[in-house]
Every structure is written in C-alpha cells, then in structure tokens.
MARBA-3410 file (N, C-alpha, C, O; in Angstrom, 1 decimal):
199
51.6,158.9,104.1,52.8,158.8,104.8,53.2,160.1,105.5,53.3,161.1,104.9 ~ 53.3,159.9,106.9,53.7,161.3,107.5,54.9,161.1,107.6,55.5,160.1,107.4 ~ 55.4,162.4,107.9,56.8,163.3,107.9,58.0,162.2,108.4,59.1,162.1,107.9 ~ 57.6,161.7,109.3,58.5,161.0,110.2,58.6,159.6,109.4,59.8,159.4,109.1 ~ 57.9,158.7,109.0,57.9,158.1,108.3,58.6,158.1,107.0,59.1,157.1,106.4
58.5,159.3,106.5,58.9,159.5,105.2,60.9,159.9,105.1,61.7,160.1,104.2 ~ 61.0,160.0,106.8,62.3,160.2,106.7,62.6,159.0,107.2,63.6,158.5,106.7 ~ 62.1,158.4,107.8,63.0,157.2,108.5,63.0,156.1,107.6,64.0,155.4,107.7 ~ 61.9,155.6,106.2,61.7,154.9,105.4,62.8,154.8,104.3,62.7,153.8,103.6 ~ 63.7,155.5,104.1,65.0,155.3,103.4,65.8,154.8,104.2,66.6,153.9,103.7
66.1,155.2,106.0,67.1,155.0,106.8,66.9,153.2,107.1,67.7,152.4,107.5 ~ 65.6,153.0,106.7,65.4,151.5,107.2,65.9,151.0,105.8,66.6,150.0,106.1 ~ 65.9,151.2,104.6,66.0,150.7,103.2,67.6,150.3,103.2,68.1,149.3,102.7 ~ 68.3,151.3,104.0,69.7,151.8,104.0,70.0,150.6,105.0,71.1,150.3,104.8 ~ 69.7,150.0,105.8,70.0,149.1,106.9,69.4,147.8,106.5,69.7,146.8,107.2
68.7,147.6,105.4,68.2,146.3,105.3,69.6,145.9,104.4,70.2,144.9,104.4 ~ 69.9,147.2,103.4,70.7,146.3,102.1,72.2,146.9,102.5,73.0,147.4,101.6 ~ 72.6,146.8,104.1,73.8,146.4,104.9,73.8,145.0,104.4,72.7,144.4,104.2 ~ 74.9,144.4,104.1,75.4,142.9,104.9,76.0,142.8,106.2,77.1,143.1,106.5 ~ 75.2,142.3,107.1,75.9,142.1,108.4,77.0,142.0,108.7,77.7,141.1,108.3
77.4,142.9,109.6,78.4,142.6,110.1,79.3,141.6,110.9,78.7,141.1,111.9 ~ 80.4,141.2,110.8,80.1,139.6,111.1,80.6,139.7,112.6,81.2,140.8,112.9 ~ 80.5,138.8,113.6,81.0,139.3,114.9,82.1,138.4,115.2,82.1,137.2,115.0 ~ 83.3,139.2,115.7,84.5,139.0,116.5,84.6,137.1,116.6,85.2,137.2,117.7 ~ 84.6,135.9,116.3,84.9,134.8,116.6,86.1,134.5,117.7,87.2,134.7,117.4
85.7,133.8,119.5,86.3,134.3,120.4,87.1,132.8,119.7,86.8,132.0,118.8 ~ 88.7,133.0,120.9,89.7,132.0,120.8,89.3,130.8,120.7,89.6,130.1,119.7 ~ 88.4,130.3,121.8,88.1,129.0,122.1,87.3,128.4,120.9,87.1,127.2,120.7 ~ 87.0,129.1,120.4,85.6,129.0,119.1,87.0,128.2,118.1,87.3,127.0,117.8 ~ 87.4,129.1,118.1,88.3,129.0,116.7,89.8,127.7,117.0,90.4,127.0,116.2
90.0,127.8,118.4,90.8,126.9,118.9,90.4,125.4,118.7,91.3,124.6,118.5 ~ 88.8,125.1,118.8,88.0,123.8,119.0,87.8,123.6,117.0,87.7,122.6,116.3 ~ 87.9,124.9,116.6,87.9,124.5,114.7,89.3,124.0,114.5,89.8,122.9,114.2 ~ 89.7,124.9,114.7,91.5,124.3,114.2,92.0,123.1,114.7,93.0,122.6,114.1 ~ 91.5,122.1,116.0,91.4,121.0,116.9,91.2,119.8,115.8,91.9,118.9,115.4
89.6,120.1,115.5,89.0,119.3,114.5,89.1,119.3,113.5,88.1,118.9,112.9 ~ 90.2,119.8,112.7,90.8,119.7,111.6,91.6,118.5,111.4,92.7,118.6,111.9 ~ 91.4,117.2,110.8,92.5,116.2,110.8,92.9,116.1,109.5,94.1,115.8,109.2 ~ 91.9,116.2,108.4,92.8,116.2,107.2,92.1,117.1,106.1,90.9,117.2,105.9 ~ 93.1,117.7,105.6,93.0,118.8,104.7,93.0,118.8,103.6,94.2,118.4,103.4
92.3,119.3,101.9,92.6,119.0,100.7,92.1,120.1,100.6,91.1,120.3,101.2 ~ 93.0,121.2,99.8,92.2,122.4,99.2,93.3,122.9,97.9,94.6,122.9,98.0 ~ 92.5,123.3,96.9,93.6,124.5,96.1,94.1,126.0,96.5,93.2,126.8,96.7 ~ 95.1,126.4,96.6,95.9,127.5,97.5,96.3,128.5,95.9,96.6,128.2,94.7 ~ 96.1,129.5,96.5,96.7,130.8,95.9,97.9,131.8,96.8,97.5,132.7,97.6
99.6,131.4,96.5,100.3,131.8,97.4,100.5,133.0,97.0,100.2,133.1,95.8 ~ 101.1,134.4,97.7,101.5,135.6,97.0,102.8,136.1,98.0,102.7,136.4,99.1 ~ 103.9,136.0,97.3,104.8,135.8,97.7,105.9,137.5,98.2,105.6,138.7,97.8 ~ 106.7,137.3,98.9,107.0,138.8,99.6,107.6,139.3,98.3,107.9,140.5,98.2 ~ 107.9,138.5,97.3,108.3,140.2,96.5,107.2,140.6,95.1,107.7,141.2,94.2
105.8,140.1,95.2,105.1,140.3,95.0,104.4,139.5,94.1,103.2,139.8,93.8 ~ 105.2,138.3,93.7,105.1,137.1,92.6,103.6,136.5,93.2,102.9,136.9,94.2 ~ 103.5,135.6,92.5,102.0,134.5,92.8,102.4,133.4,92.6,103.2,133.3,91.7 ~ 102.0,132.2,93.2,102.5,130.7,92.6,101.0,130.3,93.1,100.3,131.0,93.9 ~ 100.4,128.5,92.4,99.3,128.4,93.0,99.6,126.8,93.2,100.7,126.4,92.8
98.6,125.7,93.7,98.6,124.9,93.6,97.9,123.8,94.5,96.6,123.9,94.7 ~ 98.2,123.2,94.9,97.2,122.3,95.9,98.3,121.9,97.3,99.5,121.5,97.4 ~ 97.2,122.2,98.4,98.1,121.8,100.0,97.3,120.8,100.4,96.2,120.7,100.0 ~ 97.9,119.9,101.3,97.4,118.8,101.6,97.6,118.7,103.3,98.7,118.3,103.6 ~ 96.9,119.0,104.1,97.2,118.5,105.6,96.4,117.5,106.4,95.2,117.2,106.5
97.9,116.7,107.4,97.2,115.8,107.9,98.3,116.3,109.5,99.5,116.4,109.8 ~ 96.7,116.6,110.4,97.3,116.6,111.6,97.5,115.4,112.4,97.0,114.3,112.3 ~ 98.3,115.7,113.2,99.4,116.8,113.7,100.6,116.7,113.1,101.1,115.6,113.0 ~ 101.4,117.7,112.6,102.3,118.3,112.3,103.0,117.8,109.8,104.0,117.7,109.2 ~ 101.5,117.7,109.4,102.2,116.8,108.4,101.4,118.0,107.4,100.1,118.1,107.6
102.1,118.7,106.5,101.5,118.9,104.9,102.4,118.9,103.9,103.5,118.5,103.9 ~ 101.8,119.5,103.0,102.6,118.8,101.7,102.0,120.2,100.5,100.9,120.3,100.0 ~ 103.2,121.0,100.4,102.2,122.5,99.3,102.6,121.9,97.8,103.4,122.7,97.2 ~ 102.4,121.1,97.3,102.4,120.8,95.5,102.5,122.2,94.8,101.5,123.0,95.0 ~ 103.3,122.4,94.3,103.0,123.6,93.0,102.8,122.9,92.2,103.1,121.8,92.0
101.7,124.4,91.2,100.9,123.6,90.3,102.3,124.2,88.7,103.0,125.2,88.6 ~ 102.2,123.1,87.9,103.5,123.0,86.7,102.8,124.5,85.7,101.8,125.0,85.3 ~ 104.1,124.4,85.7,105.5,124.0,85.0,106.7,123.9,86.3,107.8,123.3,86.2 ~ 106.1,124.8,87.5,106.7,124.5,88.7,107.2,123.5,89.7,106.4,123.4,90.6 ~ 108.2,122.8,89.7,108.3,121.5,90.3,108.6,121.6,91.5,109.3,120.6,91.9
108.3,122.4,92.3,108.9,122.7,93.9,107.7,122.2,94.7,106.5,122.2,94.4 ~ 108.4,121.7,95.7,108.0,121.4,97.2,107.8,121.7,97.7,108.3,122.8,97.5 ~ 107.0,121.8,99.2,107.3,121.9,100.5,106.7,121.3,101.5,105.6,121.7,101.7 ~ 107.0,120.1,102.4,106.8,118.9,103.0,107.0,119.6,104.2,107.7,120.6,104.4 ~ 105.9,118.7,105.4,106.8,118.9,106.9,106.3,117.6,107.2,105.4,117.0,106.6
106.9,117.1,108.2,106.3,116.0,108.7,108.0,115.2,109.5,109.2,115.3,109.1 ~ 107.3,114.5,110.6,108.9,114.2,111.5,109.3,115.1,111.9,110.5,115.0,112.0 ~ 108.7,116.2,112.4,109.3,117.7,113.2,110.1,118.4,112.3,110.6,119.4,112.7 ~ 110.4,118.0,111.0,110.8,118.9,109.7,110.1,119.5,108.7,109.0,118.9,108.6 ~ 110.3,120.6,107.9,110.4,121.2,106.9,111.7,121.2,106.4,112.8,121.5,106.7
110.5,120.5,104.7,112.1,120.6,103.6,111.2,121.5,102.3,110.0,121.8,102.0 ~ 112.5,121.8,101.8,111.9,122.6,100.9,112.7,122.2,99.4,113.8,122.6,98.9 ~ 111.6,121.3,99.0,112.1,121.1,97.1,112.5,122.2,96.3,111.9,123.2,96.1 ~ 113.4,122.0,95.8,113.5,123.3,94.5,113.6,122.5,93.3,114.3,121.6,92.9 ~ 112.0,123.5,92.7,112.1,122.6,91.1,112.7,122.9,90.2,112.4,122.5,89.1
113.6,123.6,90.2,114.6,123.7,89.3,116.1,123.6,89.8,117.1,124.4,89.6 ~ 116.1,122.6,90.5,117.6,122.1,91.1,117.6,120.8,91.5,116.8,120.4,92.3 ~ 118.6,120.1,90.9,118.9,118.9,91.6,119.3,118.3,92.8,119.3,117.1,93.1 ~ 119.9,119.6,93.4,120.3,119.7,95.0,119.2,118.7,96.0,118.0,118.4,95.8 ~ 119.9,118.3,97.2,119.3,118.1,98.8,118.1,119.5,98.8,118.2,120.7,98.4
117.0,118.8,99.4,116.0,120.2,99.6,116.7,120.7,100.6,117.7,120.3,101.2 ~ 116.1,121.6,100.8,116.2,122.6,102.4,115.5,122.3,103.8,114.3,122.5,103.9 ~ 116.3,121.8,104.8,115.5,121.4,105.8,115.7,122.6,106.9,116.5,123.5,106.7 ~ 115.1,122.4,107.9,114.9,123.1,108.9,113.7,122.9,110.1,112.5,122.8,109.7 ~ 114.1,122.9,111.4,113.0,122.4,112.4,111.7,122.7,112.0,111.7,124.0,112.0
110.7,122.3,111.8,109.5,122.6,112.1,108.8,124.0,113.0,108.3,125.0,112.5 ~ 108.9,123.7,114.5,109.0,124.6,115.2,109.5,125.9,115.3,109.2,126.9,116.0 ~ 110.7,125.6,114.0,110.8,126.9,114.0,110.5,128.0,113.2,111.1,129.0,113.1 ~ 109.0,127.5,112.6,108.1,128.4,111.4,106.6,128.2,112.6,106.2,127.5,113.5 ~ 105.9,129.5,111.8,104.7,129.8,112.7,104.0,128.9,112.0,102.9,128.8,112.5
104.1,128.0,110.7,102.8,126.9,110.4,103.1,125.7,111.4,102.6,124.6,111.3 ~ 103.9,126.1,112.1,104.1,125.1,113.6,103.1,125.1,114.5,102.8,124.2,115.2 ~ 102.2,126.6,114.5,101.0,126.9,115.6,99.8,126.0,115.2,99.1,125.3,116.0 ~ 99.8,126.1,114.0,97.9,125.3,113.6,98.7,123.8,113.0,97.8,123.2,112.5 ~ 99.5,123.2,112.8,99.9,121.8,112.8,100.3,121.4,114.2,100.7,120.3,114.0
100.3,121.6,115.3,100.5,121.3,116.5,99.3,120.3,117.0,98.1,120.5,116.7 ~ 99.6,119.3,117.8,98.8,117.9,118.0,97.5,118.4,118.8,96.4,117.8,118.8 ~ 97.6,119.9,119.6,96.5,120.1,120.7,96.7,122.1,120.4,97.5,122.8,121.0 ~ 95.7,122.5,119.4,96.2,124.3,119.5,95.4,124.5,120.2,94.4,123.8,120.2 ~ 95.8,125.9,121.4,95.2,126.8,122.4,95.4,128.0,121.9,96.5,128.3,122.0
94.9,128.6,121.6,94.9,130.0,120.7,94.9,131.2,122.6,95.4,132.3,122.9 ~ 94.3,130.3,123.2,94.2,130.9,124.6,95.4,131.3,125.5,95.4,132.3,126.2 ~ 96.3,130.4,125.2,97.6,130.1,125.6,98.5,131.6,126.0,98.9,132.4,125.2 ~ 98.7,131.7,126.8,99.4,133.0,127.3,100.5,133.7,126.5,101.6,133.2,126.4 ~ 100.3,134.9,125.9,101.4,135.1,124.8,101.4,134.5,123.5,102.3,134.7,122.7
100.4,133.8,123.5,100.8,133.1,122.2,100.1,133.8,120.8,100.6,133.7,119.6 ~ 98.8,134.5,121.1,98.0,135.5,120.6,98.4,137.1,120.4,97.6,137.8,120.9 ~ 99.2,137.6,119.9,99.5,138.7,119.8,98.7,140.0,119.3,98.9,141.2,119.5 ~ 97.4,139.3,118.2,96.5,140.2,117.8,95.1,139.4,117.5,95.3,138.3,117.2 ~ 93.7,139.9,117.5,93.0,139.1,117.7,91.5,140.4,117.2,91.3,141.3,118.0
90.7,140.3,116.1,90.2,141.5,115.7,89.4,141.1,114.4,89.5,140.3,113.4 ~ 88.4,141.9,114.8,87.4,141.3,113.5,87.4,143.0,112.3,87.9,144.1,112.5 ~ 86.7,142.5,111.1,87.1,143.5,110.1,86.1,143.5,109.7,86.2,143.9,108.5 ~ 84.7,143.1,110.2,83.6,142.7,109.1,82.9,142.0,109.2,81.9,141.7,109.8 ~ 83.7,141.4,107.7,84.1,140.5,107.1,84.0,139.1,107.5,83.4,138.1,107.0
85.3,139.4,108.9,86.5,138.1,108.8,87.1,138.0,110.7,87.6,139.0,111.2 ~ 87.1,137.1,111.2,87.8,137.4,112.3,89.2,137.1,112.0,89.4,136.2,111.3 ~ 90.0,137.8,112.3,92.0,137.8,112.4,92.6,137.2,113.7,92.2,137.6,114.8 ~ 93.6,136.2,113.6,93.9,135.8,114.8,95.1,136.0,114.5,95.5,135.2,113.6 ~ 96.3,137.0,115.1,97.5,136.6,114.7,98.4,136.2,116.0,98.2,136.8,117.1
99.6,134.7,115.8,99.8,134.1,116.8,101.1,133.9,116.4,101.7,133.9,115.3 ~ 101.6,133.7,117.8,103.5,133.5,117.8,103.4,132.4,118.8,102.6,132.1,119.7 ~ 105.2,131.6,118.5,105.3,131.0,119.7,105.9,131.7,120.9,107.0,132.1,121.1 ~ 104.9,131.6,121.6,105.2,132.3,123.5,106.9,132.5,124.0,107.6,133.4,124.6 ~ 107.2,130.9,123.4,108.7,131.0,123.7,109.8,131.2,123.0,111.0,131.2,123.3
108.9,131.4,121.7,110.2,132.1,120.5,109.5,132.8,119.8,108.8,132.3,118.9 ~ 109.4,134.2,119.9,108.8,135.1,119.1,109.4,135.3,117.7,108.8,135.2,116.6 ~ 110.4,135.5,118.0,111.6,135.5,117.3,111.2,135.3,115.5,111.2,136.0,114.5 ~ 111.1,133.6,116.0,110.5,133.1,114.7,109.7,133.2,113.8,109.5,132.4,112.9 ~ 109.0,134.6,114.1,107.8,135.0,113.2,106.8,134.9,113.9,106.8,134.4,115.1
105.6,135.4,113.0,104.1,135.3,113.1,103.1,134.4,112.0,103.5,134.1,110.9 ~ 102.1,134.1,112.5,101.2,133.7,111.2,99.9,134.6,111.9,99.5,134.7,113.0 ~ 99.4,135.2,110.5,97.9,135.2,110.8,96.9,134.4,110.2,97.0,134.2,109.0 ~ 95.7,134.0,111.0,95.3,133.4,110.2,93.2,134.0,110.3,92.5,134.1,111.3 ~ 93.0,134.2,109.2,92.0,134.8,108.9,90.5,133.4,108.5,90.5,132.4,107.8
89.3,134.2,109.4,88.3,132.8,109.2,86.9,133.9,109.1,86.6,135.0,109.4 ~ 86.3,132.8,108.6,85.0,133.5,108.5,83.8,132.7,109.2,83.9,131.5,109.3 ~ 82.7,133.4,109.5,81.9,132.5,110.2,80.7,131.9,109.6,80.6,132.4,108.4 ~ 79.7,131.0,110.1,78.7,130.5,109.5,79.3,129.7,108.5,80.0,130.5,107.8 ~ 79.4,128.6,108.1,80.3,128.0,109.5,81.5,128.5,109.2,82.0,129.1,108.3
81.8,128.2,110.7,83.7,128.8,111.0,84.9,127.8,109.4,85.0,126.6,109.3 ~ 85.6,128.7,108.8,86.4,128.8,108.1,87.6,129.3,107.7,87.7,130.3,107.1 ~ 88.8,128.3,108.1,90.1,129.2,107.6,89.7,129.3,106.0,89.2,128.5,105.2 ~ 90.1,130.6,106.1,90.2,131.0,104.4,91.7,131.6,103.9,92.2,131.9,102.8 ~ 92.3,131.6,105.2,93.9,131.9,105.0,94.8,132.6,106.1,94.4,132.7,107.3
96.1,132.8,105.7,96.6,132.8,106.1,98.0,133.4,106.0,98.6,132.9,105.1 ~ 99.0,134.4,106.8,99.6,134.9,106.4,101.3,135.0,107.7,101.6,135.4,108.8 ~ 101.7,134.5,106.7,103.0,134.0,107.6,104.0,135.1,107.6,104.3,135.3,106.5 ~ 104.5,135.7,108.4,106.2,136.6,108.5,107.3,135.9,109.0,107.2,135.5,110.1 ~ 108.0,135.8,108.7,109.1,134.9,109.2,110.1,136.1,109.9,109.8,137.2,110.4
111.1,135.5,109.8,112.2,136.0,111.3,112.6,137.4,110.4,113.1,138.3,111.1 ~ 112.3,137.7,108.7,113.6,138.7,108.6,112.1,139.7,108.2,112.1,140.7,107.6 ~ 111.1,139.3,108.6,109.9,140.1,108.4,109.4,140.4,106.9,108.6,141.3,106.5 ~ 110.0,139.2,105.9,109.2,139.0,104.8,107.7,137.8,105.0,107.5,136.7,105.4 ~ 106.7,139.1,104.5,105.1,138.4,104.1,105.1,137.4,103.2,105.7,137.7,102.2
104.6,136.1,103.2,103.9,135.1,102.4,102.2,134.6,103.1,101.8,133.9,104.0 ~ 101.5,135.5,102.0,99.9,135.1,101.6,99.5,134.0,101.4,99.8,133.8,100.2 ~ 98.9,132.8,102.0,98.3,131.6,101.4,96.7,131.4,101.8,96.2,130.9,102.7 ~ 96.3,131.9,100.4,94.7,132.1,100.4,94.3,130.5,100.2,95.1,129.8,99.6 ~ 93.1,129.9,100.7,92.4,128.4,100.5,91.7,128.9,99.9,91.2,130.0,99.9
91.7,127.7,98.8,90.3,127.1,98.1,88.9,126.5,99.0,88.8,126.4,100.2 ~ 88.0,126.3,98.2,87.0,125.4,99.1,87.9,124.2,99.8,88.9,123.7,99.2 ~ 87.4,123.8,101.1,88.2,122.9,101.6,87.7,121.2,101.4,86.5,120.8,101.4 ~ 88.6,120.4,101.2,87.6,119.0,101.8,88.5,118.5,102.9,89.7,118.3,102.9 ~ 87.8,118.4,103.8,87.6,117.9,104.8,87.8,116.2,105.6,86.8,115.6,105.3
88.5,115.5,106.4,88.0,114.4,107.0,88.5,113.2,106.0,88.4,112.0,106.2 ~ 89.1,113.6,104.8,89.4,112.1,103.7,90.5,111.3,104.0,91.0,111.7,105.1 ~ 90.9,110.5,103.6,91.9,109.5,103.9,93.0,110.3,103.1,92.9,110.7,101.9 ~ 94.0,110.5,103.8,95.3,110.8,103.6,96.5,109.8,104.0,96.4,109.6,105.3 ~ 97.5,109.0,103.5,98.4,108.0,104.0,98.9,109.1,103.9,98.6,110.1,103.3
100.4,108.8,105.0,101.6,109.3,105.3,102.3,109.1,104.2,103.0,110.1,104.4 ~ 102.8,108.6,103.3,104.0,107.8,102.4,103.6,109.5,101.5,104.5,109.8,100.6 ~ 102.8,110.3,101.5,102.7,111.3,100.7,103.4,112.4,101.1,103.7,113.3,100.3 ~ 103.8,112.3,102.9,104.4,113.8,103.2,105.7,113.2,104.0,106.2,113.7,105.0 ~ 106.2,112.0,103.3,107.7,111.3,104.0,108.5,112.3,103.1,108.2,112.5,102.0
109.8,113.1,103.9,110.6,113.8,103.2,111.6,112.8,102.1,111.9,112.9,100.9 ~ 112.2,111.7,103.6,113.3,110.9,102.7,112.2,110.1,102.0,113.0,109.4,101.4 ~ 110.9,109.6,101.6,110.4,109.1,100.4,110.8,110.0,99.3,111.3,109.6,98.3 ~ 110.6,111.4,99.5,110.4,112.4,98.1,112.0,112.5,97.6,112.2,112.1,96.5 ~ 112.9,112.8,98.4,114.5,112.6,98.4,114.6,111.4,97.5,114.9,111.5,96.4
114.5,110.5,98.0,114.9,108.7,96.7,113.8,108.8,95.5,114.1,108.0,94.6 ~ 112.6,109.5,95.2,111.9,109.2,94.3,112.4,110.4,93.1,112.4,110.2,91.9 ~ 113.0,111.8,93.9,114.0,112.6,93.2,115.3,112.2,92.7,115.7,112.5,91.6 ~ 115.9,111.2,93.8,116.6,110.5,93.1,118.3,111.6,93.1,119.2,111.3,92.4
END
C-alpha cells in the first residue's frame, strides 16, 4: 500500500459509513403527496406547549375532515369537518369548543387542492439531513399561525408536524406508521353526531 493510499483508505471508510444525506424535497414534490392523501389512519404522539404528552389515534379524510381520539383514561376530542373545529373536553360536560376551521394552520394540508407553491403561503422551506421542513401560513391571514410540516423521502412521508397558533404557543404531532387509501364514513367526524352521542 503506498503513501497515498494509506491516507486516503480511512477517508473513503469515513464516507462509506456516512448515511446519506437526504436532499431538499422541492414544493411541487410534496404538494402532489399531500394532494394524494385521501384517507388517513395512524397512531400520534402529541407534545404539548407546556411540555405535557398525550397520545392516541388521528384519523383523516380529505378534504377538510379529521378526528384526533385520545388514547384513555383521556376522553377528549378533536373533530373538524363542515368548515369547523370542535374541541371535546373529557372531563367536562359542557358544549365543545368550536371555531372556523380556516382559522387554524391544519386548514393548509386539509384543504380540497394544497399548493405549497402558492405565493406567500410558504414561509420556510429547508432540509436538515434527515428530513425536508416546509413551514406554511395562510397568505391571507398570517395572523393565524403556522404549521410545519416535516417529511422524509424514499418514499415521501409526513412524519409530523408542528402547529403555532395566533398567541405563538407550539403543539408537536409526531405520526405513527401510516395506513393509507381505507374506507373512512363521515358519521365518524360529524360534530353534532358526537354532541347527541355525549348527550
């Protein structure tokens, strides 16, 4: 082995047992995944802005319908569907909490046609590795917060996602493996169904 060899034979050793780095995933890429998303089943790990964890199963059926189950002793809710968000509380007998749809950033990837391209609507856009990052607002109401939403490639995968709302508190919602394409009925993400079955 000569000289040169004997140096460069570790630098190659050092570059094989890299993991690749993963490359940048452009909008359109990830705009045409999030498109062909119609129905959603996965287990979720939430982490919540004051540092708590809750877990349980989310259910999405596009356009504009999911459904986040906490997993028990937790009885809470959270439905959208009919341009609403309500929000169960499992330890109250009260009316949930409603409020427009639109006016939360899980408004961007439930939307009937997403353009991640869309002028303004992309605010940050950046790979880590890892992971490509897309973080997106609505163009016409910033206001409302951000989501980011984090994917990995081979194949393209939301793996999560991370919402700020208007007073700039974080909520983390990490996926489970996903399933994909199943039969979902609506009678599962009717608000006034869950309202009369609460009773």
């Amino acid at each position: 082995m000569n000289r040169r060899t004997a140096i460069l034979a570790p630098l190659a050793l050092l570059a094989l047992g890299q993991p690749a780095l993963a490359e940048k995933l452009s909008l359109g890429t990830l705009s045409k995944y999030l498109n062909s998303l119609t129905t959603v089943e996965a287990d979720f790990t939430q982490v919540n802005s004051d540092g708590s964890v809750s877990t349980g199963r989310i259910l999405i059926k596009r356009p504009g319908r999911v459904r986040f189950e906490y997993a028990p002793p937790d009885k809470s809710l959270v439905l959208a569907s009919a341009g609403k968000v309500a929000i169960f509380d499992g330890k109250s007998n009260q009316p949930p909490e409603e409020y427009p749809l639109k006016r939360t950033p899980l408004n961007l990837i439930l939307a009937e046609n997403i353009d991640l391209s869309r002028a303004k609507m992309v605010v940050g856009h950046r790979a880590d590795g890892t992971s490509t990052r897309v973080k997106a607002q609505d163009p016409e109401n910033p206001q409302y917060g951000t989501i980011e939403l984090v994917f990995t490639a081979d194949p393209v995968e939301l793996r999560q996602w991370i919402i700020t709302d208007d007073l700039g508190q974080q909520t983390t919602v990490i996926l489970g493996e996903m399933k994909k394409g199943g039969a979902l009925g609506t009678a599962i993400f009717s608000i006034t169904q869950e309202i009369d079955k609460r009773g």
